[in-house]
PASEBA-1860 file (N, C-alpha, C; in nm, 3 decimals):
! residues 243
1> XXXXXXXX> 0.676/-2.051/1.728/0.578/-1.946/1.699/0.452/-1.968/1.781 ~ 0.411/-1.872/1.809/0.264/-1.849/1.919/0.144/-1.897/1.810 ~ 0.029/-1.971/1.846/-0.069/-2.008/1.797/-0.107/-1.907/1.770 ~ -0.243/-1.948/1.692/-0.283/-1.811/1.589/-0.412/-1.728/1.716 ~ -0.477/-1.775/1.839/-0.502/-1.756/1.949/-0.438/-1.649/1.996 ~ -0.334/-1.658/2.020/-0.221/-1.591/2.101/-0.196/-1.497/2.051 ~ -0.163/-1.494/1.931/-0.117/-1.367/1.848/-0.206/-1.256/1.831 ~ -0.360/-1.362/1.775/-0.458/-1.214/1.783/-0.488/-1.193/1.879
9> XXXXXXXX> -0.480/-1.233/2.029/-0.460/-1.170/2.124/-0.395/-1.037/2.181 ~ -0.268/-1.130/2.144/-0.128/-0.996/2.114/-0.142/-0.886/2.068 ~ -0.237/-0.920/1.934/-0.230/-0.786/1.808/-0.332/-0.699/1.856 ~ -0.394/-0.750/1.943/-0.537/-0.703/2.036/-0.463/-0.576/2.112 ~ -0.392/-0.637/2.243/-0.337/-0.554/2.328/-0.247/-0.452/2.285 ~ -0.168/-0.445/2.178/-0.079/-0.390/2.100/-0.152/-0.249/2.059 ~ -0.260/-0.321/1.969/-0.343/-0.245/1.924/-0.409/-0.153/1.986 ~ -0.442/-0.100/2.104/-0.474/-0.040/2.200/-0.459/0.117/2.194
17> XXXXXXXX> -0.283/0.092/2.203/-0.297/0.219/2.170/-0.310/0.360/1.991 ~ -0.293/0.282/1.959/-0.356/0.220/1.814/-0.460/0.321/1.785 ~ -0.552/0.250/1.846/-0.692/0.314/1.878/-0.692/0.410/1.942 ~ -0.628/0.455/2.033/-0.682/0.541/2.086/-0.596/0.691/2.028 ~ -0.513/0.683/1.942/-0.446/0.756/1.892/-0.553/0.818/1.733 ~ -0.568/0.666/1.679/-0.722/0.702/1.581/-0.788/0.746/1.596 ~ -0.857/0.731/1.726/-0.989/0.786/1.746/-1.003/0.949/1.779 ~ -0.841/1.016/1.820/-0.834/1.180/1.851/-0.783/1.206/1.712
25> XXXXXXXX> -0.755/1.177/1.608/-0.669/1.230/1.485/-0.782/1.201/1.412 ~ -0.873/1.079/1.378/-1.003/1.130/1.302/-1.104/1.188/1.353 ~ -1.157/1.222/1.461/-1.253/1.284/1.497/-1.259/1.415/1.423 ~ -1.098/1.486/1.430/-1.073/1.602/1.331/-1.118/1.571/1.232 ~ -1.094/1.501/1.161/-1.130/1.467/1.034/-1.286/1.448/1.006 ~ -1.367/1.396/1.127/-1.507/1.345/1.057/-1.590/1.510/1.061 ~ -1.479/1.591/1.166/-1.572/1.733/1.150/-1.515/1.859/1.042 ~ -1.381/1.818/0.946/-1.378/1.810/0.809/-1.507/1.774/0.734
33> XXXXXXXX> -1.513/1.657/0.738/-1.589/1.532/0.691/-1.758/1.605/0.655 ~ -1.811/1.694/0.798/-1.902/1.744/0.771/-1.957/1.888/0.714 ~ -1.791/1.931/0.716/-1.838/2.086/0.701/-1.828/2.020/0.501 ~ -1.809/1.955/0.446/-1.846/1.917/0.294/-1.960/1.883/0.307 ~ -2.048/1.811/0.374/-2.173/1.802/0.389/-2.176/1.622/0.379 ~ -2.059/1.569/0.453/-2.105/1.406/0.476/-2.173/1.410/0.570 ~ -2.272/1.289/0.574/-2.383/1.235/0.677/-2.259/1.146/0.780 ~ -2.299/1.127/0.917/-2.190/1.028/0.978/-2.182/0.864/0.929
41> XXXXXXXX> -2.339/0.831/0.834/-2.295/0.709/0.786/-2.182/0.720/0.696 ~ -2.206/0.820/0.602/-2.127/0.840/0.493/-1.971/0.811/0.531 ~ -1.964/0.954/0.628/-1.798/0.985/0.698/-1.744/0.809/0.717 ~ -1.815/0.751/0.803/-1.824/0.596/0.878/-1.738/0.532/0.770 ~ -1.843/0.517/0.667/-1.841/0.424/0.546/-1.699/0.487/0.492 ~ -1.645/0.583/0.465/-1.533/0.619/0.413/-1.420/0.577/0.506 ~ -1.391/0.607/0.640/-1.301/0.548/0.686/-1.290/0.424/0.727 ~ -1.383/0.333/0.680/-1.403/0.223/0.727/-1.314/0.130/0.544
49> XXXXXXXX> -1.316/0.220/0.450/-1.280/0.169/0.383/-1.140/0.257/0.311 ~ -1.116/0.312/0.341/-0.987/0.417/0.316/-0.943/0.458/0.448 ~ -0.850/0.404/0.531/-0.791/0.363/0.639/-0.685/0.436/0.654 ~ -0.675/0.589/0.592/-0.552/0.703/0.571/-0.589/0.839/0.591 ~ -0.522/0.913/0.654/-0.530/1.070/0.686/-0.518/1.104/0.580 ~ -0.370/1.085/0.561/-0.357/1.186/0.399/-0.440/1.167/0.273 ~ -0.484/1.043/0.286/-0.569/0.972/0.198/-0.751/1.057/0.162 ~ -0.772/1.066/0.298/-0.900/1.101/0.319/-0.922/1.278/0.321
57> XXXXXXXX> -0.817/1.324/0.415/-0.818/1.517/0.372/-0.799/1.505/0.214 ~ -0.733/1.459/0.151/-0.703/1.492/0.003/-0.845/1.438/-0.087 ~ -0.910/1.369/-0.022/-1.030/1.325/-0.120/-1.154/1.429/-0.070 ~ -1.158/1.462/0.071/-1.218/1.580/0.099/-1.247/1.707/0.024 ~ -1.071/1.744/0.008/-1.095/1.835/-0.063/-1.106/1.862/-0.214 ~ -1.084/1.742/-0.256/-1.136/1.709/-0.394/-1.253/1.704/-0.419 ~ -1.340/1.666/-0.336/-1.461/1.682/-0.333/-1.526/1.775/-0.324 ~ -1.467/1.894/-0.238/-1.513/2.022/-0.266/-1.488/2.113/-0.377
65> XXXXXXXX> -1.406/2.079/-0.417/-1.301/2.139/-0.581/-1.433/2.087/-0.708 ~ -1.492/1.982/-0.663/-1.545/1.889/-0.787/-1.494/1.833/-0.857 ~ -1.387/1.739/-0.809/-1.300/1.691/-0.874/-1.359/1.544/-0.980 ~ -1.301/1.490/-1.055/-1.366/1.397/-1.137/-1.329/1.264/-1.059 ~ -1.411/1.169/-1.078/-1.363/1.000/-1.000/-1.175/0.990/-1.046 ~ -1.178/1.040/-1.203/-1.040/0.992/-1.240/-0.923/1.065/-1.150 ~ -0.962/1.215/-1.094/-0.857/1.265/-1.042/-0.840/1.190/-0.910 ~ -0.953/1.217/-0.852/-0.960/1.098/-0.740/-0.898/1.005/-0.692
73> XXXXXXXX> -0.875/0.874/-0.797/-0.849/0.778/-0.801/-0.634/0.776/-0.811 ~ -0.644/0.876/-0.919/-0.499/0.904/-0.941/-0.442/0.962/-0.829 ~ -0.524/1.058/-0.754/-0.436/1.101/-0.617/-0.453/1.010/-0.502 ~ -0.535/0.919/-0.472/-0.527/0.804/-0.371/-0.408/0.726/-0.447 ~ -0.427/0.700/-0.544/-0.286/0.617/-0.568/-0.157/0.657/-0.527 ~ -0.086/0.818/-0.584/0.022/0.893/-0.574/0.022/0.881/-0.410 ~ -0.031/0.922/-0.365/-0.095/0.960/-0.225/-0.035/0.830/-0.092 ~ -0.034/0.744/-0.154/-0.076/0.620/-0.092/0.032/0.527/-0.156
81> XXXXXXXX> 0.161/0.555/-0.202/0.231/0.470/-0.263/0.302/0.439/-0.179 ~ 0.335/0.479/-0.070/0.429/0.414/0.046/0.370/0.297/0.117 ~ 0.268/0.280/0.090/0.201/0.178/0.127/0.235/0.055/0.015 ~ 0.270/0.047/-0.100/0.325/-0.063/-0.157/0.420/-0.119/-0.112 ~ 0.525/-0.024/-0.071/0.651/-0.025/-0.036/0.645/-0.118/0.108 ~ 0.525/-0.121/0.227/0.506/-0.103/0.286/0.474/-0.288/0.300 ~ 0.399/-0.300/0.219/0.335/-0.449/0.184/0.439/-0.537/0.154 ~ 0.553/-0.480/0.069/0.646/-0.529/-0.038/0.730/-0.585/0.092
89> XXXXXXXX> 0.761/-0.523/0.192/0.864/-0.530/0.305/0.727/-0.655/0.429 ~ 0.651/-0.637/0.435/0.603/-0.720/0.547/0.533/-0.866/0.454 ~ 0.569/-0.921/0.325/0.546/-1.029/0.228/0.684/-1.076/0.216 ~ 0.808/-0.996/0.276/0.881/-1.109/0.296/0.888/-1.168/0.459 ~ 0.817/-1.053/0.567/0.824/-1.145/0.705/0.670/-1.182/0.735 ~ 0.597/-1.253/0.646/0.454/-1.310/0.676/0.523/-1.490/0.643 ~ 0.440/-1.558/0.756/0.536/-1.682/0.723/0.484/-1.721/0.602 ~ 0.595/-1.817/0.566/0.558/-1.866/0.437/0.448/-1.967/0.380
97> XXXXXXXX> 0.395/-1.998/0.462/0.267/-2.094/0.490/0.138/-1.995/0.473 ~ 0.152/-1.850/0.501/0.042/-1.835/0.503/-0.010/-1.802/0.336 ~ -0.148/-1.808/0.317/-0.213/-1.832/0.193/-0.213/-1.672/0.165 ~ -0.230/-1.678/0.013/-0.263/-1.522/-0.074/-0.373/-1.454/0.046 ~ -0.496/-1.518/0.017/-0.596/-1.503/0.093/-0.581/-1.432/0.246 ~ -0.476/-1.460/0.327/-0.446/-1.394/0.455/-0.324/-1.268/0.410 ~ -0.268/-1.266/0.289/-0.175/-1.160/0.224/-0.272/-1.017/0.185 ~ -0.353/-1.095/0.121/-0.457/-1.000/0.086/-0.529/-0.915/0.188
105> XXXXXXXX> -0.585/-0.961/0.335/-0.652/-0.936/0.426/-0.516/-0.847/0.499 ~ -0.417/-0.897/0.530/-0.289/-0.802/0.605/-0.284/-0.634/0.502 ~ -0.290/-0.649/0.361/-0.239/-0.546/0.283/-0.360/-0.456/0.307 ~ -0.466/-0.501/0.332/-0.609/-0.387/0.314/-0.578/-0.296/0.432 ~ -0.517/-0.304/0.537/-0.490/-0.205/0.651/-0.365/-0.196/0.715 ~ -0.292/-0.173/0.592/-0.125/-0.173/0.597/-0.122/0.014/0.657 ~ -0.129/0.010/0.795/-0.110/0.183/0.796/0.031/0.146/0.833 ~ 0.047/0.316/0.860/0.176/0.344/0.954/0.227/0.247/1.068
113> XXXXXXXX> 0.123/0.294/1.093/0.137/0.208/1.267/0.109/0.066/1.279 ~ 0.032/0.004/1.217/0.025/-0.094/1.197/0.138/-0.201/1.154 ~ 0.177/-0.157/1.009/0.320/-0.188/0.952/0.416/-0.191/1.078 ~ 0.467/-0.053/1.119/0.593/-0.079/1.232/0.561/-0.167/1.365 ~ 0.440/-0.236/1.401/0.456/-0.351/1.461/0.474/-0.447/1.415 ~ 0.396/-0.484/1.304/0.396/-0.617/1.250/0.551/-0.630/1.190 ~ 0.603/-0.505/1.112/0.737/-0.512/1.104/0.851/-0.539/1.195 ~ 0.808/-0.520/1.302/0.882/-0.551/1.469/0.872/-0.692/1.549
121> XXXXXXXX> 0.787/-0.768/1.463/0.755/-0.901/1.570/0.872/-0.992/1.534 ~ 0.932/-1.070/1.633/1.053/-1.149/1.630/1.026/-1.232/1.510 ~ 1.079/-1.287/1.464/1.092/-1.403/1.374/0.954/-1.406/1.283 ~ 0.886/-1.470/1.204/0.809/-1.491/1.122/0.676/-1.425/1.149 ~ 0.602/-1.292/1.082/0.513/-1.271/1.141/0.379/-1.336/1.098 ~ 0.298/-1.385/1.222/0.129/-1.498/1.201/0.059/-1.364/1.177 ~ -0.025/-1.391/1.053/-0.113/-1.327/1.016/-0.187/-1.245/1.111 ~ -0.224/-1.366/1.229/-0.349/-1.361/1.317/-0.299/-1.268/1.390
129> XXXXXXXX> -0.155/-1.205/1.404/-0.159/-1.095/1.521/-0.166/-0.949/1.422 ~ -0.181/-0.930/1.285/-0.234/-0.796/1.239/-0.361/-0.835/1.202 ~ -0.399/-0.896/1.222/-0.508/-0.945/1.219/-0.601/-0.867/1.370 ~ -0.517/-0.875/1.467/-0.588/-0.840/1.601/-0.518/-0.654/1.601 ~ -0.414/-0.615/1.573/-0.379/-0.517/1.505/-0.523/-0.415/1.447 ~ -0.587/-0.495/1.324/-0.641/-0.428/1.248/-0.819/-0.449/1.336 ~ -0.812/-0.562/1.429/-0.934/-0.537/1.484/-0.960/-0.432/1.628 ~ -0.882/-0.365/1.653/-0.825/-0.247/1.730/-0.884/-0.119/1.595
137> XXXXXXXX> -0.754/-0.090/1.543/-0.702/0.030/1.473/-0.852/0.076/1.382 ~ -0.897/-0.041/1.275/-0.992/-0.023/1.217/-1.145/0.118/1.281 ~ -1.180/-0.014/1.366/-1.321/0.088/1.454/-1.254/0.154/1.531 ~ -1.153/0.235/1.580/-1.108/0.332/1.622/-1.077/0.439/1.548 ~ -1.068/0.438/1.383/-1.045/0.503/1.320/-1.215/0.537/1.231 ~ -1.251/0.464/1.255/-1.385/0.483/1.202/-1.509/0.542/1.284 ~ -1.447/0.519/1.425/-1.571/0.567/1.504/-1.507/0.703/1.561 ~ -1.396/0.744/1.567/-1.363/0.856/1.607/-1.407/0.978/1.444
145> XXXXXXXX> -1.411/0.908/1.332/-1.502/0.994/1.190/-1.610/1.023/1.241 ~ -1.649/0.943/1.289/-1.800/0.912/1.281/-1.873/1.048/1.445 ~ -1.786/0.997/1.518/-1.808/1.070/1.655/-1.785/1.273/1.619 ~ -1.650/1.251/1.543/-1.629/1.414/1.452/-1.745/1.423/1.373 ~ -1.794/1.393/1.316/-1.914/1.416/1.188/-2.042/1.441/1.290 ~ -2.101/1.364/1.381/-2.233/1.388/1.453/-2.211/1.499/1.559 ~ -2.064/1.561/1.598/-2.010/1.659/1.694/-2.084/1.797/1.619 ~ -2.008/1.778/1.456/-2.063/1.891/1.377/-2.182/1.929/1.394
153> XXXXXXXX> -2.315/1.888/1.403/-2.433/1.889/1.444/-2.486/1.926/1.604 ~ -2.406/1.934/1.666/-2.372/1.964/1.843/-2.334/2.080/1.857 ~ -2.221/2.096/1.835/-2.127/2.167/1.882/-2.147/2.322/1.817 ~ -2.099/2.397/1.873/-2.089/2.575/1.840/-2.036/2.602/1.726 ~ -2.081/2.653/1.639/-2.019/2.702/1.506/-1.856/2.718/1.564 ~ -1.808/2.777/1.646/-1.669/2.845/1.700/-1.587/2.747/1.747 ~ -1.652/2.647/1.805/-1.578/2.549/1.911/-1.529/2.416/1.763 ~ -1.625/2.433/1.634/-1.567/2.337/1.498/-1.489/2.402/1.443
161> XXXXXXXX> -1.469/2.554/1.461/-1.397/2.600/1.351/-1.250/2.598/1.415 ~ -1.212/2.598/1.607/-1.125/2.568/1.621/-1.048/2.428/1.619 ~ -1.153/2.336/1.625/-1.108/2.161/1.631/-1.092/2.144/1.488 ~ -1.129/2.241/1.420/-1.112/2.191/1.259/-0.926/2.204/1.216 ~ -0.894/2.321/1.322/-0.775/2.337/1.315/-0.673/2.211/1.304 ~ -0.741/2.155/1.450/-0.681/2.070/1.511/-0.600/1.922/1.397 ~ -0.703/1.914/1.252/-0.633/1.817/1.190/-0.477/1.919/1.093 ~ -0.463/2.039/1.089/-0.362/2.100/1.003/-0.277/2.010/1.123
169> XXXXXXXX> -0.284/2.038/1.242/-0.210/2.057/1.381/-0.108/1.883/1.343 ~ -0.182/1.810/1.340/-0.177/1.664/1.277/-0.071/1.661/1.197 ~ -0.092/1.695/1.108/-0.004/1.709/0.972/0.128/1.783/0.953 ~ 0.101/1.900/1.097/0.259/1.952/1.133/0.335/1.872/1.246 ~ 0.281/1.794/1.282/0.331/1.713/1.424/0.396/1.573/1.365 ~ 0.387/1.591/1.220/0.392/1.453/1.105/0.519/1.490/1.059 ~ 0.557/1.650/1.011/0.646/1.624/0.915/0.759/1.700/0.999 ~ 0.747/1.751/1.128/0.830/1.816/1.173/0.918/1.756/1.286
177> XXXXXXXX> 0.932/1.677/1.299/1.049/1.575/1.406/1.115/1.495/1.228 ~ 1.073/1.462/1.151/1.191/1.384/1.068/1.261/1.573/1.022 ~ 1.206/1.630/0.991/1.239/1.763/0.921/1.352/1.820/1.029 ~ 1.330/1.801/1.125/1.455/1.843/1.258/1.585/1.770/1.207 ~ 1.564/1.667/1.183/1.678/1.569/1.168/1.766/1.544/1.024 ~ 1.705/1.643/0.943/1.715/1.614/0.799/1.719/1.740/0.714 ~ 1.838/1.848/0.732/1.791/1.921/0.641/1.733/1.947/0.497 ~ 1.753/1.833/0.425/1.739/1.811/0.287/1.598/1.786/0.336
185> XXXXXXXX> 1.502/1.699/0.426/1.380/1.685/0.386/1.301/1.813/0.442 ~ 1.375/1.898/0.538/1.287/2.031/0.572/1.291/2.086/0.451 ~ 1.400/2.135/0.360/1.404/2.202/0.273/1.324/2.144/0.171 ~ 1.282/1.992/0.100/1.173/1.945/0.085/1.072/2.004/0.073 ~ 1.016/2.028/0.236/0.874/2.030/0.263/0.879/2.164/0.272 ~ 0.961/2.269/0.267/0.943/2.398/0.260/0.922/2.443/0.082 ~ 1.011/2.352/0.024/0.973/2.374/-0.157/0.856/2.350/-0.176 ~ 0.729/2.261/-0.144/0.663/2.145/-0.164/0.556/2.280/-0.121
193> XXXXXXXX> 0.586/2.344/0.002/0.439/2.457/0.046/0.476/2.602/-0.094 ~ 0.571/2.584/-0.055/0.608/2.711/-0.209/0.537/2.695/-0.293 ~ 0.607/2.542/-0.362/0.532/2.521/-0.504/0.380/2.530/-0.487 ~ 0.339/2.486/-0.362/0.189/2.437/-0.401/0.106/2.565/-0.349 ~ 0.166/2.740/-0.299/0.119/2.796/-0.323/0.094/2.865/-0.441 ~ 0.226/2.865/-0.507/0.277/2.930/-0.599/0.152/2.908/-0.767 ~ 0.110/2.750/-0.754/0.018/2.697/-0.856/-0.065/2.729/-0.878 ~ -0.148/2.826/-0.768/-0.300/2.837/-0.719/-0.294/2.973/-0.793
201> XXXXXXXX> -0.157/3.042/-0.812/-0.135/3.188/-0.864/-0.113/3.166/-0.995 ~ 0.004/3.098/-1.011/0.023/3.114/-1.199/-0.087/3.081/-1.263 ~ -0.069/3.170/-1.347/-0.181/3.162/-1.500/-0.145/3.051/-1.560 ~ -0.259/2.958/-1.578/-0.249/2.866/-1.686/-0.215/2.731/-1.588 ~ -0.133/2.732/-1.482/-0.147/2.639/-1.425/-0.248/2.647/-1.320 ~ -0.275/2.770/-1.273/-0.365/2.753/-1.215/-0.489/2.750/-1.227 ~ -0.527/2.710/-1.348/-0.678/2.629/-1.422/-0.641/2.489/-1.414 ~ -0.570/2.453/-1.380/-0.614/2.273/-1.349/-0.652/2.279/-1.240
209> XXXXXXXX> -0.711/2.139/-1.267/-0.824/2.121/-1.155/-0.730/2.086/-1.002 ~ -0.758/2.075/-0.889/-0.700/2.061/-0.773/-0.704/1.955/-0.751 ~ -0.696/1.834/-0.814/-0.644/1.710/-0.799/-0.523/1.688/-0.913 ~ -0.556/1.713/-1.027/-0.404/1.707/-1.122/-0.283/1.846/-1.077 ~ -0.337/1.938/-1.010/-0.212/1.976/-0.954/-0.194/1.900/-0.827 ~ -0.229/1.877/-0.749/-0.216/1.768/-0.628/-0.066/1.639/-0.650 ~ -0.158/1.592/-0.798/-0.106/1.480/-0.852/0.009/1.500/-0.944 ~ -0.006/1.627/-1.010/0.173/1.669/-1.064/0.317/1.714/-0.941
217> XXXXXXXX> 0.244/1.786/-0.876/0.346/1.825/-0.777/0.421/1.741/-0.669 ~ 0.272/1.662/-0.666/0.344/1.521/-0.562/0.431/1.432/-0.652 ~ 0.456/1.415/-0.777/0.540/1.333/-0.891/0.677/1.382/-0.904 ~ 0.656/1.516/-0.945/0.744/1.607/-0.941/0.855/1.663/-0.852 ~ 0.798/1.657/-0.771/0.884/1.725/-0.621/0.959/1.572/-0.572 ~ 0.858/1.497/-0.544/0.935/1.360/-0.532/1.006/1.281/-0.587 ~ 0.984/1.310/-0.692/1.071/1.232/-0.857/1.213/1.328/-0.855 ~ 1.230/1.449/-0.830/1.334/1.554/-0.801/1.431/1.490/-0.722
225> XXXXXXXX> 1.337/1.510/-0.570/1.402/1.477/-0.438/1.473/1.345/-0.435 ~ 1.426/1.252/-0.513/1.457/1.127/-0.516/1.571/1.120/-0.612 ~ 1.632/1.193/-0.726/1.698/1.198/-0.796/1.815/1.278/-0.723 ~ 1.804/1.359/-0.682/1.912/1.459/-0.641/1.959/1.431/-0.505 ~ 1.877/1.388/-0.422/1.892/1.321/-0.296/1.862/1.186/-0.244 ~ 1.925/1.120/-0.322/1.925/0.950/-0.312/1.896/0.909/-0.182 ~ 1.854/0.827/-0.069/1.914/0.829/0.024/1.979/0.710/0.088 ~ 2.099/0.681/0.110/2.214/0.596/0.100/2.212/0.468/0.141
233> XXXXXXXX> 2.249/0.374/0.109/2.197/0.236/0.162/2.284/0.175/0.246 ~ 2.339/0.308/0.329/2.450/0.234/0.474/2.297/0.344/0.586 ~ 2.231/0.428/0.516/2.090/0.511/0.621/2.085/0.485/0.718 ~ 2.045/0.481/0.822/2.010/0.493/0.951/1.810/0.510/0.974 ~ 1.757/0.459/1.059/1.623/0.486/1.064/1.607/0.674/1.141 ~ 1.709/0.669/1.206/1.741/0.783/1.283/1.768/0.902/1.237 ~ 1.860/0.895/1.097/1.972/0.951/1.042/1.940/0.936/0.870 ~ 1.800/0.912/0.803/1.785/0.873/0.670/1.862/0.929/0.539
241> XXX> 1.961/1.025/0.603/2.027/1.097/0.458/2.235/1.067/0.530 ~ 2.239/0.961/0.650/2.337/0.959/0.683/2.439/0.903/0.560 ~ 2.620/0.926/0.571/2.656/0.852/0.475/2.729/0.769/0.523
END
């Protein structure tokens, strides 16, 4: 195994592009960020400590809803549960030497991208290279908020309302290459826009607040999907509903 030198080196160069992928996918976000009326410390301070897209549009707009801390809290959780899953899988390849203390520091910026390297390194993974990982990804994700949020203040009423687009744009570029490959999860994510127009209309459900429907539908639809469409444990990363 490479010294702990080497690795956060590694996790350095790795990390690269990392960053620079953060820094165009939140910028959208920090000019979200301002049309609610965050300051760029504010925006800063949020992605500096909630390290998630889906994480952060969904608290956005909870925030504009007036949502309560409790709904809040319950939809970062729902929201953000693949990330257990996520920890659960890279605590069995962190070597076994390393302390709670460096377990703890790996799990605080368990993203996407992050995970599928550290999940990729040969043999036992050293802390110290998500470690260099997260000293990349972090301020790239925080300063591209931050750079969106002070743009808001610049830029043309017209020229934010089209970059504002630009984070939906995100979120279809997310679910539509596995959705090619999977009819059960297109059909998914085509129930999932149904239902969650459909809520905003019915009477009676549509007096809850926009975080407990957030937080029922994401339970619901997934608790379904997961029941009726198992997905098989011969899967494929390629092929997730193969048999």
């Amino acid at each position: 195994m490479m010294n702990n030198k080497t690795c956060y080196m590694k996790g350095l160069q790795d990390g690269v592009p990392i960053f620079l992928g953060y820094l165009a996918v939140s910028f959208t976000l920090g000019i979200a960020a301002k049309k609610v009326g965050f300051t760029p410390f504010q925006a800063t301070i949020m992605s500096l400590t909630n390290n998630t897209s889906a994480g952060q549009f969904a608290a956005l707009g909870l925030i504009t809803s007036g949502a309560t801390y409790l709904e809040m809290a319950i939809t970062q959780l729902v929201i953000n549960l693949r990330y257990f899953l996520m920890s659960c899988s890279l605590s069995q390849k962190v070597d076994a030497k390393a302390s709670f203390f460096h377990r703890l520091l790996i799990g605080f910026n368990v993203t996407d991208e992050v995970f599928g390297l550290s999940i990729g390194v040969d043999g036992d993974l050293n802390p110290a290279y998500t470690y260099g990982l997260s000293t990349m990804s972090i301020p790239g994700w925080a300063l591209g908020t931050c750079l969106g949020t002070i743009s808001g203040n610049v830029l043309p009423p017209r020229v934010l309302s089209a970059m504002g687009v630009a984070l939906y744009g995100m979120f279809i570029a997310v679910i539509i290459p596995p959705a090619k490959k999977s009819r059960v999860l297109a059909g998914i994510i085509v129930v999932s826009m149904v239902a969650s127009f459909l809520v905003s209309y019915v009477p009676g459900i549509r007096d809850i607040s926009l975080g407990f429907r957030i937080i029922i539908l994401t339970v619901v639809i997934a608790g379904l999907a997961a029941v009726l469409f198992p997905i098989p444990i011969n899967a494929t990363k390629e092929n997730p509903y193969a048999a």
